[in-house]
C-alpha positions in Angstrom: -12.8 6.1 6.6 -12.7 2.7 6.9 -9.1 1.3 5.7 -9.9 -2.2 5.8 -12.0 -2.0 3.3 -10.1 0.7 0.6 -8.3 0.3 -2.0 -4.8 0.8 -2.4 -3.7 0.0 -6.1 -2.0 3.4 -6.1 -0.5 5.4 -3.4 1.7 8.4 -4.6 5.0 9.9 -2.7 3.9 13.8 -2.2 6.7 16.1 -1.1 5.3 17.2 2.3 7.4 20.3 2.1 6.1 21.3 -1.1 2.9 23.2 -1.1 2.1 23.4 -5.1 1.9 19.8 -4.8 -0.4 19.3 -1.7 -2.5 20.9 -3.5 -2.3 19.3 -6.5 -3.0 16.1 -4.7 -6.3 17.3 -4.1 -7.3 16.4 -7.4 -5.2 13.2 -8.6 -7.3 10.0 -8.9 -5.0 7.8 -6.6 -6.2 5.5 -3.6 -4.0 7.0 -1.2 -1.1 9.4 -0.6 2.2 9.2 1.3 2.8 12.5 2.6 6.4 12.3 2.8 8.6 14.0 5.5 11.7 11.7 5.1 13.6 11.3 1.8 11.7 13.7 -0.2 12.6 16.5 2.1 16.2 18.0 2.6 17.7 18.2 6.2 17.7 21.8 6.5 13.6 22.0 5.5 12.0 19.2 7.5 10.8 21.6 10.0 9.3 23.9 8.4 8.2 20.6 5.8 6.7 19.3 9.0 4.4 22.7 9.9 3.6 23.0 5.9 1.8 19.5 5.3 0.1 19.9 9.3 -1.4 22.8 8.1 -1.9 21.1 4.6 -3.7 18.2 6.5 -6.3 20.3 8.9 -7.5 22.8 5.9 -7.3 20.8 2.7 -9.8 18.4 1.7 -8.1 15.1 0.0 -11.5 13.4 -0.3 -11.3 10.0 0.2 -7.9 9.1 -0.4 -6.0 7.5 2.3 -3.8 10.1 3.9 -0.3 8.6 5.1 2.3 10.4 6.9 5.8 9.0 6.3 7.9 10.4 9.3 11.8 10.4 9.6 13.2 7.7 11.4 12.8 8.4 15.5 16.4 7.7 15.7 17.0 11.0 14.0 16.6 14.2 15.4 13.6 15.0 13.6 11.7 12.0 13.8 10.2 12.6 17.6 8.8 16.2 16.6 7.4 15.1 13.2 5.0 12.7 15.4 4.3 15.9 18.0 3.7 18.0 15.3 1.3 15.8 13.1 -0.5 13.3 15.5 -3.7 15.0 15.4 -3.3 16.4 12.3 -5.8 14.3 10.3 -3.6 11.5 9.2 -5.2 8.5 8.4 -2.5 6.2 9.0 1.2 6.9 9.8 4.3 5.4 7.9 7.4 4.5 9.7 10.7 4.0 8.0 14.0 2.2 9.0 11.8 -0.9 10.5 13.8 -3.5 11.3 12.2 -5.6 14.2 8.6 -5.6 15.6 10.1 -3.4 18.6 11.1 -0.4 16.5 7.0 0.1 16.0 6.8 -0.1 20.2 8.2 3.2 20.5 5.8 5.0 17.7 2.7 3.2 19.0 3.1 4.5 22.3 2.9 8.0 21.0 0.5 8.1 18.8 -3.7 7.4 19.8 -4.7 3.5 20.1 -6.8 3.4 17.0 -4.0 5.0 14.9 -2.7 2.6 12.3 1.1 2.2 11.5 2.6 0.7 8.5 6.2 0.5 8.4 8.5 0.3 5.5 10.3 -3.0 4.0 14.2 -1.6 3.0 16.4 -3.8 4.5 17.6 -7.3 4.8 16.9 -7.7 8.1 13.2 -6.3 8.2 12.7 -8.8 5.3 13.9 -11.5 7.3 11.1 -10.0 10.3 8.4 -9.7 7.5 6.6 -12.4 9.6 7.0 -10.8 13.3 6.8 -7.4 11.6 3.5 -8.1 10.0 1.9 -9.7 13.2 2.6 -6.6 15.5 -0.6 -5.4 17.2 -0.8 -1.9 15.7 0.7 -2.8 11.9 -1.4 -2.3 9.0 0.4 -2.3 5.8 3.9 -3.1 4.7 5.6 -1.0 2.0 8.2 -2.4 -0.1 11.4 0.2 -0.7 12.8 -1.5 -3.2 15.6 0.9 -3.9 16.8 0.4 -0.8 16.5 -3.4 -0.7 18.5 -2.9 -4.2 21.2 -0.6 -2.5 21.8 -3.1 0.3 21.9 -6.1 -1.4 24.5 -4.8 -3.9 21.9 -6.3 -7.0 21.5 -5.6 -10.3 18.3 -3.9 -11.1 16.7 -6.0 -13.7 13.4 -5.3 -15.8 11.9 -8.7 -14.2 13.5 -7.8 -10.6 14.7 -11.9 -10.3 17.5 -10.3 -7.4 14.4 -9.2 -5.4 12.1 -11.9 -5.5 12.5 -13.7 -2.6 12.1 -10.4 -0.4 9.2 -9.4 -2.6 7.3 -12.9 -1.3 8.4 -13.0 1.8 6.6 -9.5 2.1 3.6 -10.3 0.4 3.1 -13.9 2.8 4.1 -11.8 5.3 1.5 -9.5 5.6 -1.1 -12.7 4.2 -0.1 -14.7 7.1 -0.9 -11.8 9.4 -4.4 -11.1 7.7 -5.6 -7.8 6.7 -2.4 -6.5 6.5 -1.8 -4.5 3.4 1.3 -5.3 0.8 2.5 -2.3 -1.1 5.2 -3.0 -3.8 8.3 -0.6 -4.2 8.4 1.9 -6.9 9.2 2.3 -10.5 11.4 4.9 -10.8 11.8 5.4 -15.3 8.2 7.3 -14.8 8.0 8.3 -18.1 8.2 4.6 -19.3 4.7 3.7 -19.2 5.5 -0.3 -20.6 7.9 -0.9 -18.0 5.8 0.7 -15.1 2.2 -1.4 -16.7 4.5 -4.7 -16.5 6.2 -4.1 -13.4 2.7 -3.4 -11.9 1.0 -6.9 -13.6 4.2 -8.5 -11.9 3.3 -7.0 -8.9 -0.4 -7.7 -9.2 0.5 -11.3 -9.9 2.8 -11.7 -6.7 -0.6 -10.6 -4.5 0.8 -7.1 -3.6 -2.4 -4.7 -3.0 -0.8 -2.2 -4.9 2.0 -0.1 -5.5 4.0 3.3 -4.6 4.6 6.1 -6.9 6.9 8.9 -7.6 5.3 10.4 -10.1 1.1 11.5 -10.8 1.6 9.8 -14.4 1.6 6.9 -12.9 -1.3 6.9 -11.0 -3.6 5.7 -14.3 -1.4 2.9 -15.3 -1.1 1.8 -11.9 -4.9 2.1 -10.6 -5.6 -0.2 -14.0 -3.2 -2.7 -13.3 -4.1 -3.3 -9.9 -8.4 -3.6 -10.5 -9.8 -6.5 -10.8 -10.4 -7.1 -15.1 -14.1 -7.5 -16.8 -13.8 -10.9 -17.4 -12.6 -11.7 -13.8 -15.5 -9.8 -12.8 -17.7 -11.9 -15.1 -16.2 -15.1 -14.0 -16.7 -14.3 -10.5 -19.8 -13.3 -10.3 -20.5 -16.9 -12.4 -18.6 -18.4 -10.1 -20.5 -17.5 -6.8 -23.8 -18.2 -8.7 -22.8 -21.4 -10.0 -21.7 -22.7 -6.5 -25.1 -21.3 -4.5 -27.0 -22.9 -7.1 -24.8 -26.3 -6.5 -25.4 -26.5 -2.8 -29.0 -25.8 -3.1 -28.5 -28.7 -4.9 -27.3 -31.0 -2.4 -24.2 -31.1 -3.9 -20.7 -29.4 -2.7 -19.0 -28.3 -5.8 -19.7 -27.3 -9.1 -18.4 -26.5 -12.3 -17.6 -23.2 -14.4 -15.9 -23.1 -18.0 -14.8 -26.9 -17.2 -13.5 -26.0 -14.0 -14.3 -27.0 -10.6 -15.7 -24.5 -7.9 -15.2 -24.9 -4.4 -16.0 -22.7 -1.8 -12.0 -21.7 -1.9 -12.5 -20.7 -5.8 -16.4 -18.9 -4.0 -13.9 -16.9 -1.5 -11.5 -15.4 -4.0 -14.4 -14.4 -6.3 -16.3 -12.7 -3.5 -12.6 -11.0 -2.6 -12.9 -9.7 -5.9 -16.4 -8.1 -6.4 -15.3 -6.6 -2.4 -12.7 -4.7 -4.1 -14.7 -3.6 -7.4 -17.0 -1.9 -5.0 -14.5 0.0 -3.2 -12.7 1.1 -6.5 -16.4 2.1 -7.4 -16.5 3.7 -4.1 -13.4 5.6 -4.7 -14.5 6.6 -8.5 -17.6 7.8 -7.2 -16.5 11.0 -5.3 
């Protein structure tokens, strides 16, 4: 699988200790899954979580959905034996909470193969304020935002257009920009049977630049994998776009102009960004 490429507009929390929905996952229509071995799984189950989705991993087939493990913390005491246990398990990628500094991924890379990806997650204060050093680590791939967290520790009021969050929610998303071609994963909307709420928080999202967003629950996954696609008429306008500016500089001349608007080869980037993602989502559609 090739993860620079893929889409992540959804990537849904799975239960790694639950087998009803490992297998369910099978079949849900999300870009990617966290297979989760940390806060979806009580103290007294992680082991026998940890053996469940191993086994879950080597026999099932999740198509082409990204497969990330989140592991407990390695200070813990289970966070050493959940990497033993699953390295060659068929991960794609592997998650790693309680980041806080660009060393705290040191200790996971060295136990895990070379061309194993890590993405770490975003909760605290101080890994917001190492977004920058965080993102540029060798082996980092993706930041994902916990936003509960971040809400816990700042001592904020959660608010329908997340103002108290904003400024860690950009520093993520430049962050990972700055870095290039690390992926930005918002937090999670946790009232999953309000569909409004969860379509505007993703459009906020969306807006900010994140990639896409986590999930708690599979009704979210539709919403979600909408909100984050590039729309018709950007498609349209993109496609314009890139043809309008070819034809321009077989022209002679260096810029042209679409719906009264100038196209430079900045405005030629982003629309190429786009139709690059509309394949993969077609990609993805297509299994």
């Amino acid at each position: 699988m090739d993860l620079t490429t893929h889409p992540y507009r959804s990537v849904l929390y799975i239960p790694g200790s639950k087998e009803r929905a490992l297998e369910k996952a099978m079949t849900l229509p999300t870009d990617a899954i966290i297979f989760d071995l940390e806060d979806a799984v009580a103290p007294d189950a992680k082991a026998e979580a940890r053996e469940t989705l191993a086994t879950a991993l080597k026999e099932k087939d999740y198509g082409k959905r990204a497969k990330i493990v989140r592991i407990n913390a390695l200070t813990t005491e289970w966070g050493n034996e959940d990497v033993r246990v699953l390295k060659d398990a068929g991960a794609d990628v592997f998650l790693l909470p309680k980041v806080n500094t660009p060393t705290d991924v040191d200790a996971l890379a060295d136990m895990l193969a070379p061309d194993m990806p890590i993405w770490v997650m975003m909760e605290t204060p101080v890994s917001v304020f190492n977004a920058r050093e965080i993102a540029a680590h060798q082996r980092v791939t993706g930041l994902v935002t916990g936003t509960n967290d971040l809400t816990k520790d700042l001592g904020c009021r959660t608010r329908a257009d997340r103002l108290p969050l904003m400024t860690a929610l950009q520093m993520i998303v430049m962050a990972a920009r700055a870095a290039r071609g690390v992926v930005a994963i918002d937090g999670v909307y946790n009232r999953f049977r309000d569909g409004d709420g969860l379509k505007a928080e993703c459009e906020q999202g969306r807006d900010l630049g994140f990639d896409g967003k986590t999930l708690i629950h599979p009704a979210q996954v539709e919403v979600t994998n909408t909100a984050f696609a590039p729309t018709q008429s950007e498609i349209d306008l993109a496609q314009r776009q890139i043809e309008a500016y070819e034809d321009s500089m077989k022209s002679g001349q260096g810029v042209a102009v679409v719906d009264g608007q100038i196209v430079e080869n900045l405005h030629v980037v982003a629309a190429k960004r786009i139709l690059a993602k509309m394949q993969a989502i077609s990609e993805m559609a297509a299994e």
